[in-house]
N, C-alpha and C positions, 0 to 999 in steps of 0.2 A: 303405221298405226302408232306407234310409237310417238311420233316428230307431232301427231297432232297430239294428243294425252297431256304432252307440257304443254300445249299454248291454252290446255282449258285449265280454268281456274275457279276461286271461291272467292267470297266477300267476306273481310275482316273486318273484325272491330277495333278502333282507335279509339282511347281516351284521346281529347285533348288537354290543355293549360288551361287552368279557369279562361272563360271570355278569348277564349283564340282559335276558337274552331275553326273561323274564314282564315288566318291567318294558316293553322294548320292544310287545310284544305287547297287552298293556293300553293303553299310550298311544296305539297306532295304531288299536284299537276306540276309544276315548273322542275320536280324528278322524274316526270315522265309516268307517274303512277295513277290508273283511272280511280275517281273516289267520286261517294255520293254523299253529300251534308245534307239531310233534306231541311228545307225551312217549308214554312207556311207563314199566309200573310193573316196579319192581326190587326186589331184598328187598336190605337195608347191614344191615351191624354197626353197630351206632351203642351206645354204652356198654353193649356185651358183651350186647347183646338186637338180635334180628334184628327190623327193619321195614320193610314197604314204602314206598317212595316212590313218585314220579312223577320222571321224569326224563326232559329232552329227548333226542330221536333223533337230533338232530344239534344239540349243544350250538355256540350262536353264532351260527344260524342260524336263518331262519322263512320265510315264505312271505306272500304279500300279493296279494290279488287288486284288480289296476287293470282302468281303462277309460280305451282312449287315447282322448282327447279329452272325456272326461266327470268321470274323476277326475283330484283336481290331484298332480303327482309332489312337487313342489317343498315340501311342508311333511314329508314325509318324512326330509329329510334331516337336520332340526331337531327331530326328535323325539326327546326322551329316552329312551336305550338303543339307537337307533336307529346302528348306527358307518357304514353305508353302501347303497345297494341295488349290487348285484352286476351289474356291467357284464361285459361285454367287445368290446374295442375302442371303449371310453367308449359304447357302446347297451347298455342294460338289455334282457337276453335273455329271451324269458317262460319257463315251464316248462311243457309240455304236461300238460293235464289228464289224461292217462292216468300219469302220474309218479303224480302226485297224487293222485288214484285209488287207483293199486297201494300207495302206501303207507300208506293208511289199512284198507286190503285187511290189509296183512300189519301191521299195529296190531294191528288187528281180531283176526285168528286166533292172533297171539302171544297178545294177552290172554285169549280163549275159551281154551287150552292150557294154557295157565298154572295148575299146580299151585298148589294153596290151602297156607296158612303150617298146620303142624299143632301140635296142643298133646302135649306130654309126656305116655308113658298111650295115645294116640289108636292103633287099630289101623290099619294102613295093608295094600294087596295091591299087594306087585311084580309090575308089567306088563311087563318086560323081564329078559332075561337065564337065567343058570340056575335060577334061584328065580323063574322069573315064576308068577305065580298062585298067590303061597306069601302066606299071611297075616305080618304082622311087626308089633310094636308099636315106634311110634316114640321114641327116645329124646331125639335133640337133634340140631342141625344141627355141621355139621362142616365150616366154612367157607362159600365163598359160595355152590356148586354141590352138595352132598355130606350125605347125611342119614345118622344111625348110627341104626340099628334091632335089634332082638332079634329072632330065629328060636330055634323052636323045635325044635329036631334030635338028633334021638338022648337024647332024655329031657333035654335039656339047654338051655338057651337060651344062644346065641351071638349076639356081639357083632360086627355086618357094616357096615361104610360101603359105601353104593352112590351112586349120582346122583340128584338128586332128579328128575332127570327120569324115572326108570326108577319111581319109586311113585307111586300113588294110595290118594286117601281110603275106606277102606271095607274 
C-alpha cells in the first residue's frame, strides 16, 4: 500500500519567465516531468490577414504533476523558463484534479464551438438573432469578434456586421 501512495500525486503550479512558458514547459518534459500549458486557439490580425494561433490560458503560468517523495522538486527551480513553483506560506499547494479536469472540459468544448475562419464568396446561415436561419454570403471580418455579410432583402443585398458567433458555415 505503501509503494503505490508515492506513485500517486498532485498538480502544481509554475510561474514561468515573462513569454517562456513553451520554453518552460519543454524543458520540464525533456526532466522527465508530466506538465499541462493549456493554450486555446484564437484568430489575431497579424499584417491585416486574420490567423489562428494557439495561445496560453493563463499566460505565465503551467501546471506540473509531482510525487512527494518519488519526484525530485529541487531541479525545477533551475530550469530554464521556469521563474518559481507557486507557494503559499513557502508550501507548494497542489491543485486538485478536478481543477484540472474542468479545464481541459471547457478547452475541449470552447474548441468543438469554435466557429471555422471563412473564405470571402463562402455562404454562411445565421443562427441567432433576427435574421437567424437567413442565408448570407460572407464578405470579410470586421475586427476581432465581428463578420460583415451580405443579405439578400428586398431584391437587394445589404451590407450587415453581426458577431461571429451568431454564423455558421453552410
Amino acid at each position: 500500500m505503501q509503494a503505490k501512495m508515492a506513485q500517486t500525486g498532485s498538480w502544481f503550479l509554475i510561474q514561468s519567465k515573462p513569454r517562456q512558458g513553451t520554453r518552460a514547459e519543454q524543458n520540464l518534459i525533456n526532466q522527465g516531468y508530466r506538465c499541462y500549458f493549456p493554450r486555446i486557439c484564437v484568430d489575431r490580425l497579424r499584417g491585416g490577414r486574420r490567423q489562428q494561433v494557439r495561445e496560453a490560458l493563463f499566460p505565465g503560468y503551467l501546471f506540473v504533476y509531482l510525487r512527494p517523495g518519488a519526484d525530485s522538486w529541487q531541479p525545477i527551480r533551475s530550469t530554464r523558463g521556469v521563474q518559481r513553483l507557486v507557494t503559499f506560506d513557502n508550501k507548494p499547494v497542489p491543485v486538485a484534479d478536478d481543477i484540472i479536469n474542468s479545464i481541459r472540459v471547457q478547452i475541449d468544448q470552447r474548441e468543438s464551438a469554435r466557429p471555422a475562419l471563412f473564405r470571402t464568396g463562402e455562404m454562411l446561415r445565421i443562427t441567432r438573432g433576427p435574421f437567424a436561419d437567413v442565408q448570407a454570403i460572407f464578405q470579410g471580418f470586421d475586427g476581432e469578434e465581428r463578420v460583415v455579410v451580405l443579405l439578400e432583402l428586398m431584391h437587394r443585398r445589404q451590407r450587415l456586421v453581426i458577431q461571429m458567433a451568431d454564423v455558421a458555415a453552410g
